[in-house]
N, C-alpha and C positions, 0 to 999 in steps of 0.2 A: 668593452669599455664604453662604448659609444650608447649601448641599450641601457648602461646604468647611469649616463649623465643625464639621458634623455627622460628616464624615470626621476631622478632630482628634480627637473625641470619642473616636471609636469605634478611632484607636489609642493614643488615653491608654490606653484601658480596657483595651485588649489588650496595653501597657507593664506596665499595674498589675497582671495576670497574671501574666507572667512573671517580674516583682519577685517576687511572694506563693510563685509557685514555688519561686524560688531561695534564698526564707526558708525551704519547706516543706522545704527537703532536695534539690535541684537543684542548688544551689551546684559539690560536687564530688560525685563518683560512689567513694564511698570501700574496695570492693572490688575484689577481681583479677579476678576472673571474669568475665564477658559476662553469665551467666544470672542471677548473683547483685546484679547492677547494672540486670537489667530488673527484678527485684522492686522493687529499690530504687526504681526511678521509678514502676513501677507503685503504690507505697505514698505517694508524694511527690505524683501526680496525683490520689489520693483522699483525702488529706487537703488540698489545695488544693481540689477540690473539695467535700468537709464544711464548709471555712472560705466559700467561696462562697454555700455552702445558709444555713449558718447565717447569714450578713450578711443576705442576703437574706426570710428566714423568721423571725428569731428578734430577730432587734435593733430596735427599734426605733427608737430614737433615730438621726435620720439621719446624725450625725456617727461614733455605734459602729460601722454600716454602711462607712465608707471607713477602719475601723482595720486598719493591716496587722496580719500574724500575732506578729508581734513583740510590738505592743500589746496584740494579746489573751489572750496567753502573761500577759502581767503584771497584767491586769487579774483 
């Protein structure tokens, strides 16, 4: 029981990734080009990742920690 909540867990978490992604600018891919669209995600991937550090490192409070990027845009 314990091996299949811990498997939920862990693709919550990998959900709530790809959420936080598709806030960071994942959503659509908004130029014509190939090259100019991997910047884009390559920029998308590091600021999803900064949002990740920062939860992780910087927030304390552990509800600030599960705020998507949206919420921390306003805050």
């Amino acid at each position: 029981v314990e091996r299949l909540e811990l498997r939920h867990r862990r693709r919550a978490r990998c959900e709530d990734r790809i959420r936080n992604l598709k806030d960071t600018g994942l959503r659509n891919l908004p130029l014509h080009q190939f090259a100019k669209n991997q910047i884009w995600t390559a920029i998308a991937a590091l600021a999803a990742d900064l949002i990740a550090w920062t939860q992780m490192l910087a927030l304390t409070s552990h509800d600030a920690r599960r705020w998507e990027p949206k919420r921390l845009r306003h805050r």
